[in-house]
VOZA-548881 format. One record per residue: residue number from 1; chain; x, y, z of N, C-alpha, C, O, CB in turn. Coordinates in steps of 0.2 Angstrom, whole numbers. Each point is the difference from the previous one (the first is absolute). Glycine has a CB too. Example, Ala and Ser with C-alpha at 12.3 -4.5 7.8 and 13.67 -1.06 7.14 Angstrom:
REM residues 2
   nr  kette  n_east  n_north   n_up  ca_east  ca_north  ca_up  c_east  c_north   c_up  o_east  o_north   o_up  cb_east  cb_north  cb_up
    1      A      66      -28     39       -4         6      0       4        6      0       5       -1      3      -14        -5      3
    2      A       7       11    -10        4         6      1      -4        5      3       3        6      1        3        -9    -11
END
This chain:
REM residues 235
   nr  kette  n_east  n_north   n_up  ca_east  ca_north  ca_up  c_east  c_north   c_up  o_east  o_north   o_up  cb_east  cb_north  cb_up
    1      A     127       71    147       -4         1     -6       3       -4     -6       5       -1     -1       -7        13      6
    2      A      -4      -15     -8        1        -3     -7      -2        5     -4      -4        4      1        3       -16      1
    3      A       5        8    -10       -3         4     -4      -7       -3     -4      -2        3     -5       15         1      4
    4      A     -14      -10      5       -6        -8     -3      -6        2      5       1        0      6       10       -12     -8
    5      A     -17       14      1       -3         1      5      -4       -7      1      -4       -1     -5        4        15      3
    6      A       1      -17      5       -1        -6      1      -8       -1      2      -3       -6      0       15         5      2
    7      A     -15        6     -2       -8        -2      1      -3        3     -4      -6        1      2        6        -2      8
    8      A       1        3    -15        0        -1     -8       0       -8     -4      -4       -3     -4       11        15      7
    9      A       0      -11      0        3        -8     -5      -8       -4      3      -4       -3     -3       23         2      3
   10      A     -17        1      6       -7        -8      3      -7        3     -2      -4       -4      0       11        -1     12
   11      A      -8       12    -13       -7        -1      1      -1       -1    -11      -4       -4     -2        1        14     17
   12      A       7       -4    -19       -3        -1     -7       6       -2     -6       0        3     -6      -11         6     11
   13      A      16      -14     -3        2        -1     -4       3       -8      0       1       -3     -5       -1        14      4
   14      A       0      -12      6        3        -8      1      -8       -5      3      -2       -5     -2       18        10      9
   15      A     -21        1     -4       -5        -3      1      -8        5     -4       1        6     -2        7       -13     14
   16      A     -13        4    -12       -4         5     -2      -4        3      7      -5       -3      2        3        -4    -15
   17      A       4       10     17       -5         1      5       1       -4      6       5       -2      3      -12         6    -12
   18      A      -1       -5      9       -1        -7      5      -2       -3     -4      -2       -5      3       -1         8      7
   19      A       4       -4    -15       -3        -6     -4       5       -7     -1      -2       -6     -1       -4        15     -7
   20      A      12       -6     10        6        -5     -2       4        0     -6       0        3     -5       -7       -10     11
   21      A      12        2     -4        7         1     -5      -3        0     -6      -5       -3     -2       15        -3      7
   22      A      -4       12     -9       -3         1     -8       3       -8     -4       5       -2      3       -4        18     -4
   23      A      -3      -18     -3        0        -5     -4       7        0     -3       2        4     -3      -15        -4      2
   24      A      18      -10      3        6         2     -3       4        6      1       4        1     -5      -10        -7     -1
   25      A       4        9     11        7         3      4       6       -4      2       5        4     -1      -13         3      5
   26      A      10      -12     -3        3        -7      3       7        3     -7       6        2      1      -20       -15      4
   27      A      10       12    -11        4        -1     -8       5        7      0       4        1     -5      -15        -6     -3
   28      A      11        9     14        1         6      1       6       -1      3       5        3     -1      -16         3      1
   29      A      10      -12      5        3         2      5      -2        6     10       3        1      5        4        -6    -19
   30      A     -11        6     11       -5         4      4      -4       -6      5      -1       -6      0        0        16    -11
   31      A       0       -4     17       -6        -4      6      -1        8      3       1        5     -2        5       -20      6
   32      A      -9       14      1       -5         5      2       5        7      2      -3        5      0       -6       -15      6
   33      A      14       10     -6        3         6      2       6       -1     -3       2        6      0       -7        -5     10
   34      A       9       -4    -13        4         0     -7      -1        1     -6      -3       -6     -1        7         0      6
   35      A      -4        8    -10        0         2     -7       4       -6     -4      -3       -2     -5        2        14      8
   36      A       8      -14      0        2        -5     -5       1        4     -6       1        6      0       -9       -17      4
   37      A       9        7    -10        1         4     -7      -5        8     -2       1        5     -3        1       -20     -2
   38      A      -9       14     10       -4         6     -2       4        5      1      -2        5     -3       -8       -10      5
   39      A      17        7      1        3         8      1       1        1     -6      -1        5     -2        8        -4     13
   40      A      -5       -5    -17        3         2     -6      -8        3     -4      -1        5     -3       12       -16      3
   41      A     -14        7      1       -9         4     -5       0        5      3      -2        3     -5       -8       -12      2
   42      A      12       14      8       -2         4      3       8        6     -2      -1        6     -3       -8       -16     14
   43      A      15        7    -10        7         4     -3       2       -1     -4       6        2     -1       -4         0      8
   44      A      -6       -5    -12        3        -1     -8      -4        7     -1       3        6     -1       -2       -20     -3
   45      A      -8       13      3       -4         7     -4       3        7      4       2        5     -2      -17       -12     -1
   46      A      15        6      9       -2         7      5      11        2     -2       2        4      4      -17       -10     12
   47      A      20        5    -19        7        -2     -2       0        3     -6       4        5     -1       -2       -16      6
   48      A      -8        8     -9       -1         2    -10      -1        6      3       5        4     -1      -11       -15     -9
   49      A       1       14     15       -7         6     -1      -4       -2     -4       0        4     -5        5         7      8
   50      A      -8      -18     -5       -3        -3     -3      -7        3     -2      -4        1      4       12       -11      1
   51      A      -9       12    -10       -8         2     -2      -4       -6     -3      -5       -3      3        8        16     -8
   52      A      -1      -15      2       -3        -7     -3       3       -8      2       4       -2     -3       -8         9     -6
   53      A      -1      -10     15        1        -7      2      -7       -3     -5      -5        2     -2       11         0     17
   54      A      -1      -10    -15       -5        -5     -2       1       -6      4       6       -2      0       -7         6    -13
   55      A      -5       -8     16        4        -5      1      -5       -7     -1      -5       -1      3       13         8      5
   56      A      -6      -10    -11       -1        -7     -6      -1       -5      5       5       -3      3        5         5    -14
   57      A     -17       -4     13       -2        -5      3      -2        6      7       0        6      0        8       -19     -5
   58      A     -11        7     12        1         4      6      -2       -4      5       0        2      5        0         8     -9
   59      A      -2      -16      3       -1        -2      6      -5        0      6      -6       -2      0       14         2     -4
   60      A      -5        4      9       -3         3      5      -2        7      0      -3        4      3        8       -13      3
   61      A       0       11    -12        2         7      0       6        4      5       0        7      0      -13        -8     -3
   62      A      17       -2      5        4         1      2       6        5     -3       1        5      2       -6       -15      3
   63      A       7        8     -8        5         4     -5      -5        9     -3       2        5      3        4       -20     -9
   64      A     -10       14      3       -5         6      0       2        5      5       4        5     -2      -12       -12     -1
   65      A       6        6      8       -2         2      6       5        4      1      -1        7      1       -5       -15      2
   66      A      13        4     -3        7         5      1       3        4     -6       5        4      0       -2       -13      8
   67      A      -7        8    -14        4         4     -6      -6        8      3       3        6     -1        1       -20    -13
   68      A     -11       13     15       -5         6      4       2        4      2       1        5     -2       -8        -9      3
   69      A      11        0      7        3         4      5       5        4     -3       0        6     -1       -3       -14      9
   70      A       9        4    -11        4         4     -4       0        7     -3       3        6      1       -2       -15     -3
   71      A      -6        6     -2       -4         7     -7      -3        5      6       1        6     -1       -6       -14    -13
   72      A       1        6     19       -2         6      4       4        3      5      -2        6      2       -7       -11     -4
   73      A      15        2      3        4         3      6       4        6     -6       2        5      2        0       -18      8
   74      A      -2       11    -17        3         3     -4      -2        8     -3       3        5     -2        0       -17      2
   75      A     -10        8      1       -4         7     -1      -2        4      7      -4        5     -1       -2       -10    -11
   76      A       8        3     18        0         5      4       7        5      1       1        5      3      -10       -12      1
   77      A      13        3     -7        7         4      2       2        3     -8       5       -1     -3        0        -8     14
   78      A     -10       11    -12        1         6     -7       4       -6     -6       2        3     -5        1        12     14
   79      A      -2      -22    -10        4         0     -6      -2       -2     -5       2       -4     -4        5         2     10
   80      A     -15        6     -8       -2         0     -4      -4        7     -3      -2        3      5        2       -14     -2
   81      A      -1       13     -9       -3         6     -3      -6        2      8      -3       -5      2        5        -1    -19
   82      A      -4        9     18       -4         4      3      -6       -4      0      -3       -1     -6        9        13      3
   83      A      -9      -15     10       -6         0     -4       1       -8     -1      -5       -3      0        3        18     -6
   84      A       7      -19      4       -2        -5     -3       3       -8      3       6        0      2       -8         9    -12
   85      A       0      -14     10        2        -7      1       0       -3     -3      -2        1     -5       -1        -1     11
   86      A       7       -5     -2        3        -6     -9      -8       -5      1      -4        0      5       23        -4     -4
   87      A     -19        1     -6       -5        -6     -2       3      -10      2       5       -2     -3       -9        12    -10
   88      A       2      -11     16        1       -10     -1      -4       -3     -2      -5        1      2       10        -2      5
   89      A      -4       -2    -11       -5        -6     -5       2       -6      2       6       -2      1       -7         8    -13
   90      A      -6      -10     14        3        -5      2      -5       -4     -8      -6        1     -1        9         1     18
   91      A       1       -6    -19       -4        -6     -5      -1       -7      3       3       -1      6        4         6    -15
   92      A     -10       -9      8       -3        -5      3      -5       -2     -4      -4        4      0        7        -2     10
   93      A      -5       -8    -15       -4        -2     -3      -7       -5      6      -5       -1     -2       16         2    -11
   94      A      -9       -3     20       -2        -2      7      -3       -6     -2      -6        0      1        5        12      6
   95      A       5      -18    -12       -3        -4     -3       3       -5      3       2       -5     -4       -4        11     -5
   96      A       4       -6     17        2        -4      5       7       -6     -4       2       -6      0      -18         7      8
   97      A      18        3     -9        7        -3     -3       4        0      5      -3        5      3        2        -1    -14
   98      A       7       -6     15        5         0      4      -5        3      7       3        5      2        8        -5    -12
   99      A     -17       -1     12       -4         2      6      -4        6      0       0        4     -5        9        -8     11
  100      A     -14        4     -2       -5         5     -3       3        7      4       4       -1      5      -16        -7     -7
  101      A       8       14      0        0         6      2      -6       -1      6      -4       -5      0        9        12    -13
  102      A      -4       -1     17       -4         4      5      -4        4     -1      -5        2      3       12        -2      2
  103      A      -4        2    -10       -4         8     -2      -6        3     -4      -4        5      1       15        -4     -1
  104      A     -11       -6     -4       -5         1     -7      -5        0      4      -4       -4     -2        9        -1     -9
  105      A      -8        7     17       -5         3      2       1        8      1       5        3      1       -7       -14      5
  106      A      -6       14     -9        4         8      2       1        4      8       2        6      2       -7        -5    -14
  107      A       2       -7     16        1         3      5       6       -4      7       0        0      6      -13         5    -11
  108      A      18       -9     -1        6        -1      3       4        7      4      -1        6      0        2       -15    -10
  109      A       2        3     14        5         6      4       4        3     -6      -1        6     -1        3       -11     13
  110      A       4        1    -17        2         4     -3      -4        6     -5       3        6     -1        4       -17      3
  111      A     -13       10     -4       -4         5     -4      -2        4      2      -2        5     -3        0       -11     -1
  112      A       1        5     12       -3         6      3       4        7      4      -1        6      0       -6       -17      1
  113      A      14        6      2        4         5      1       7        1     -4       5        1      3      -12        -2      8
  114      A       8        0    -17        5        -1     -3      -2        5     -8      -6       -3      0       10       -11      8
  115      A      -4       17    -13        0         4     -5       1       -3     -3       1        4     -5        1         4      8
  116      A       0      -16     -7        2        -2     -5      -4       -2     -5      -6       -1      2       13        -2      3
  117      A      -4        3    -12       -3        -1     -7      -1       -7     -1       6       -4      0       -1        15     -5
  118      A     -11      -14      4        0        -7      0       0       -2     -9      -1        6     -2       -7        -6     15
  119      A       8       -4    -16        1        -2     -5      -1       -7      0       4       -4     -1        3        12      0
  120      A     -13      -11      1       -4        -6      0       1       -1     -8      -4        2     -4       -4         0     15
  121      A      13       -6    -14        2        -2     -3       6       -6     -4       2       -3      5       -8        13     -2
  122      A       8      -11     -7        8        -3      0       3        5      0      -2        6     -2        2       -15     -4
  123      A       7        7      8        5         3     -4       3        3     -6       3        6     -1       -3       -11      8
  124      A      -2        0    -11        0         4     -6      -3        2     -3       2        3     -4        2        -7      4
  125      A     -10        4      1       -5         3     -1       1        8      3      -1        5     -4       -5       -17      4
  126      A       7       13      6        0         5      4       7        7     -5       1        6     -1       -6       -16     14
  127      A       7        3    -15        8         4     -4      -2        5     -5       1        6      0        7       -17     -1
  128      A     -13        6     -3        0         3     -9      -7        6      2       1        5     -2        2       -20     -8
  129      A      -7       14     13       -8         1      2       1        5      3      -4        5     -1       -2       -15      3
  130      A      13       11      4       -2         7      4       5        2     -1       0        5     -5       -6        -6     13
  131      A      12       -1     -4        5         5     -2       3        1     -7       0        6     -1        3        -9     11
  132      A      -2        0    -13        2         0     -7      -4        7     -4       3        5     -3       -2       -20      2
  133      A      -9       14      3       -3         5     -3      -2        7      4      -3        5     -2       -1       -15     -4
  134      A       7        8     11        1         7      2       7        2      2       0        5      4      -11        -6      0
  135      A      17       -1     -6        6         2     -2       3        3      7       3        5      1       -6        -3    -14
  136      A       0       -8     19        3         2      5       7       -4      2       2       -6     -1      -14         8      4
  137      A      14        0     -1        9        -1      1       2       -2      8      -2        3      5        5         8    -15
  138      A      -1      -16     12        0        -4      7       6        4      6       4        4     -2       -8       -18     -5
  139      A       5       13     10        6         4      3       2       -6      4       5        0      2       -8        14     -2
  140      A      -1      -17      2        2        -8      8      -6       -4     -5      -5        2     -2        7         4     21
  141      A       0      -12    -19       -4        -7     -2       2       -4      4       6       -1      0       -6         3    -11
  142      A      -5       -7     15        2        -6      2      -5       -6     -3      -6       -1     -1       11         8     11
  143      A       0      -11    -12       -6        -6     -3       0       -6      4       5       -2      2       -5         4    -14
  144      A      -8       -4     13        1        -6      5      -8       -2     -3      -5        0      4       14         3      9
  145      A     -10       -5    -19       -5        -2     -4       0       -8     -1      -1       -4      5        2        16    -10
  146      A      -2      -13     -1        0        -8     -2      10       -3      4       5        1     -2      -16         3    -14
  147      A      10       -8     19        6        -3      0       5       -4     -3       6       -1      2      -10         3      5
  148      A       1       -3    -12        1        -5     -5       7        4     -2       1        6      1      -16       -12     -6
  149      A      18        3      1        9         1     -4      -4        4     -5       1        6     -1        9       -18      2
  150      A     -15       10     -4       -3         1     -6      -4       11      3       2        6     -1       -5       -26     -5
  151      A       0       17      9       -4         7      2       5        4      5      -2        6      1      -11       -11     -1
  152      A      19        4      3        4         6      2       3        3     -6       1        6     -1        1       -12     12
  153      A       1        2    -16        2         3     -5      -3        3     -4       2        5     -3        5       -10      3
  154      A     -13        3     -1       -5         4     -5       0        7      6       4        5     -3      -14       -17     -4
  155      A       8       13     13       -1         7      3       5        3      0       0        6      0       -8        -9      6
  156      A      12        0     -5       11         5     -2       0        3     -6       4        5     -1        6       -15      7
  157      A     -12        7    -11        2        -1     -6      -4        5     -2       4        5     -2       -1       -16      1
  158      A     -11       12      3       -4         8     -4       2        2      5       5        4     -1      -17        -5     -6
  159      A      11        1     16       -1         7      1       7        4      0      -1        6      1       -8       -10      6
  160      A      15        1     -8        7         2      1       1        6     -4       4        5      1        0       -16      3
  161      A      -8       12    -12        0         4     -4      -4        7      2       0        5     -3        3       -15     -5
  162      A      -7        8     12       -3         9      4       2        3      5      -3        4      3       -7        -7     -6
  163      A      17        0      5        0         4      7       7        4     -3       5       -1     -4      -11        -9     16
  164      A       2       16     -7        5         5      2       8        1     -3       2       -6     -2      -10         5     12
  165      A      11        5    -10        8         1      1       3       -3      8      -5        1      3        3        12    -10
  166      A       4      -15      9        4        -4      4      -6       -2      6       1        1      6       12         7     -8
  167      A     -19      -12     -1       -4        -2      4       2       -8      1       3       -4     -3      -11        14      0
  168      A       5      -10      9        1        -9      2      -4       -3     -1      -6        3     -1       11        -3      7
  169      A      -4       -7     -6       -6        -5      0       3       -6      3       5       -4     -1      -11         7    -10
  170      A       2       -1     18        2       -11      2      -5       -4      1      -6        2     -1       13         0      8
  171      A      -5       -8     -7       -3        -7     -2      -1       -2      7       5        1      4        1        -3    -16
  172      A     -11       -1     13        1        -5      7      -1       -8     -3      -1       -2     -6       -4        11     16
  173      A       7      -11     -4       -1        -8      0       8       -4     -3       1       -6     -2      -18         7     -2
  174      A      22        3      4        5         0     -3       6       -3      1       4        0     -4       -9         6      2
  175      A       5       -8     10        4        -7      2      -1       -6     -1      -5       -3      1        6         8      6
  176      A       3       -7    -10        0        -7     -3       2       -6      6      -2       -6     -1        6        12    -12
  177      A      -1       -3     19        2        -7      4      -7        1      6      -2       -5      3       17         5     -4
  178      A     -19        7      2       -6        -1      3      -5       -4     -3      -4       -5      3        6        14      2
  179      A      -2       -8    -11       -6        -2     -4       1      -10      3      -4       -4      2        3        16    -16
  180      A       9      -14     12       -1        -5      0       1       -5      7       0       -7      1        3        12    -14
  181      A      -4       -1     17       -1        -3      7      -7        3      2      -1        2      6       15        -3     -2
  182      A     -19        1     -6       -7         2     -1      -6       -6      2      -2       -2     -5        7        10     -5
  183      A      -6       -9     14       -7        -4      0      -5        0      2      -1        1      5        5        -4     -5
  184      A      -9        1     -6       -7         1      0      -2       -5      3       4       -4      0       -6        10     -8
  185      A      -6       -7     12       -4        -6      0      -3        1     -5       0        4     -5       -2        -6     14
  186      A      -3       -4     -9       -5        -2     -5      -3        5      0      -2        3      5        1       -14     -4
  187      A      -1       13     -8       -6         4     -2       0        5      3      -5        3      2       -1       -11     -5
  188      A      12       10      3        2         7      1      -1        4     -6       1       -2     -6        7        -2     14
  189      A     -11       13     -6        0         3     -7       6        4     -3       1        1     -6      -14        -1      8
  190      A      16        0      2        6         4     -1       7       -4     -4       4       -4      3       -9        11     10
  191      A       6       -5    -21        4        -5     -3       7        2      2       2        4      4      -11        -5    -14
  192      A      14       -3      8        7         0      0       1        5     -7      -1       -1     -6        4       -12     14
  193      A      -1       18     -4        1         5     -5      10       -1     -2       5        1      3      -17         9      4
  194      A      12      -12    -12        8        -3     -2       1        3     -8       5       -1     -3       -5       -11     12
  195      A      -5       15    -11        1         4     -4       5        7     -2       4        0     -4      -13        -6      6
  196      A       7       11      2        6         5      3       6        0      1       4        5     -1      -10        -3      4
  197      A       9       -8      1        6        -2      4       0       -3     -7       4        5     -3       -3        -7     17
  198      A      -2       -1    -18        3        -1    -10       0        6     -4       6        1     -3      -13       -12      2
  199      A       4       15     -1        0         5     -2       6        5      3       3        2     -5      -15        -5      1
  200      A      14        5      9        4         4      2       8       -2     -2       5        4      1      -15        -1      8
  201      A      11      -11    -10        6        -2     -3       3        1     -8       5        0     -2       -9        -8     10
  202      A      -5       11    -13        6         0     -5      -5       11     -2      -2        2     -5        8       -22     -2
  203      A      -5       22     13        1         9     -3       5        2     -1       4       -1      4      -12         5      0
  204      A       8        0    -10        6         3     -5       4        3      4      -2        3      5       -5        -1    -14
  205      A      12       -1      8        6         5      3      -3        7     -2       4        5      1        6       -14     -4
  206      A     -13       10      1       -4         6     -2      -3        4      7      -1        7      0       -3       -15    -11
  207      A       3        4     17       -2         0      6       5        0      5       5       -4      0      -15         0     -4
  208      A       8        8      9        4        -1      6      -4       -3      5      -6        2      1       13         7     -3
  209      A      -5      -16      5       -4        -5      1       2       -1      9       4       -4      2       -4         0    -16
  210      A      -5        7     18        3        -1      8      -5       -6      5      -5        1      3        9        13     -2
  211      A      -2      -18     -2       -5        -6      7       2        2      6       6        3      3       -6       -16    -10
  212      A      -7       12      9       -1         0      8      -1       -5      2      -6       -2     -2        2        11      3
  213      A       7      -15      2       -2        -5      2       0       -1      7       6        1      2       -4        -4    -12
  214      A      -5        0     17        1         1      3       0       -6      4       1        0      6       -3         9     -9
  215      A      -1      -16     -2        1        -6      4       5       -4      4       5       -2     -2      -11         2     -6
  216      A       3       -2     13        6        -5      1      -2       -6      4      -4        0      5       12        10     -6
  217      A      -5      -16     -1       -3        -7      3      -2        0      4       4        1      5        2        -5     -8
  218      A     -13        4      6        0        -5      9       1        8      4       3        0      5        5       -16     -8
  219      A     -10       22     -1        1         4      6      -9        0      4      -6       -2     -1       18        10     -7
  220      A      -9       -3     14       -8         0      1      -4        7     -2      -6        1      2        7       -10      9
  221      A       2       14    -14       -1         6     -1      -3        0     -9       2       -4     -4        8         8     14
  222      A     -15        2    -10       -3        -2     -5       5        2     -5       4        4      1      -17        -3      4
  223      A      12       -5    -12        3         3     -7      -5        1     -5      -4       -4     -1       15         0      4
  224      A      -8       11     -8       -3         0     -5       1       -6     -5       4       -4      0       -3        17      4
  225      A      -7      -11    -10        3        -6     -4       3        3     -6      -2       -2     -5       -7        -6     10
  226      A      13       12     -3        4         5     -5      -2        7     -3      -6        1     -2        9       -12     -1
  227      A       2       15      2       -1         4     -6       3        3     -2       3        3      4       -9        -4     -3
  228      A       6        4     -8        5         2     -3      -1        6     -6      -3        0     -5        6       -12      9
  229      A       1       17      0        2         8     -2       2       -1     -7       4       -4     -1        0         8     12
  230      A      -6        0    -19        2        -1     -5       0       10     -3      -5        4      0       -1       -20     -1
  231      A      11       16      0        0         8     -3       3       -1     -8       4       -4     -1       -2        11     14
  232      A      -3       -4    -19        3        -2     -6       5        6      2      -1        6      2       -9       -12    -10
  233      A      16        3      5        7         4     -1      -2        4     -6      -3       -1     -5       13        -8     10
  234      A      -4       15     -2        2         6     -3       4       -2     -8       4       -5      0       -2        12     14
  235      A      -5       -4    -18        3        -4     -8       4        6      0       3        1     -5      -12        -9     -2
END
């Protein structure tokens, strides 16, 4: 007996169904029946008893998917008020920045069998426009939005002031020696995300700061392309 139900993992989270691999699972470290970095989207919230996930970009939807399962495994094992389930927001302005999304059909796999809050917007926009004005408070944040140095710190920078009491937020794309052994072909849409792996060098001591990295040279086993656990210390 596992505790991974593995025909699970292959039918709706590493892949959509029969439709095929969810998009940029690879960045995870993930394949059809590994998870890779995804156990963490999955035991970070389901760790907190996380009511409010957000997660900043999505790709294929991958990350999503496991912050759902979480919040629902959580609301079946009573560790919520009677009656209630956590929320995930996924933001995406799907303005084919660092690769396109799957989903923004409404009759995607992710939309069809998955409960998430879509947010067809920016990021910052999503900040001031929703949460801000509805004085919602985050408990798990992951950002994997603009990759730029410039747009990881912009999304650390606002969303870090709405989350929770001892909530997290990790970052992906945050190895700096995968990124740089990385190769695209030509006219490839998927950019070299080297933004993150810069920004995570100068956060405050303010933070407690854990990389997951799992590269290594010339292996043949897949690796994530980082990431990294941020909780703000006890003052």
């Amino acid at each position: 007996m596992s505790i991974l139900n593995r025909g699970w993992i292959y039918d709706s989270i590493t892949r959509n169904e029969d439709s095929g691999s969810v998009s940029y699972r690879w960045t995870h470290g993930a394949n059809d029946l590994y998870m890779g970095s995804g156990i963490f989207y999955f035991a970070v919230p389901y760790f907190l008893k996380a009511r409010i996930c957000v997660c900043l970009g999505s790709g294929g939807g991958y990350v999503p998917r496991l912050m759902i399962d979480a919040t629902w495994e959580l609301g079946e094992t009573n560790m919520y008020p009677e009656n209630e389930y956590g929320e995930v927001y996924v933001v995406d302005a799907t303005n084919s920045v660092n690769g396109e999304v799957d989903w923004a059909d409404d009759d995607s796999y992710l939309r069809s069998h998955f409960k998430v809050k879509f947010l067809n917007m920016t990021t910052e926009d999503a900040f001031y426009n929703f949460f801000v004005k509805r004085d919602i408070k985050i408990d798990y944040l992951h950002i994997d939005a603009d990759h730029t140095y410039e747009g990881c710190k912009l999304d650390f920078d606002l969303y870090s002031t709405i989350m929770n009491e001892n909530g997290i937020i990790s970052i992906h794309d945050t190895d700096e020696k995968y990124m740089d052994s990385f190769a695209i072909y030509e006219d490839e849409s998927h950019d070299l995300c080297m933004g993150p792996s810069k920004f995570i060098k100068e956060i405050s001591d303010e933070w407690e700061v854990f990389n997951l990295f799992d590269y290594k040279e010339k292996s043949e086993k897949l690796s994530s392309s980082g990431l990294t656990l941020l909780r703000k210390k006890d003052v």
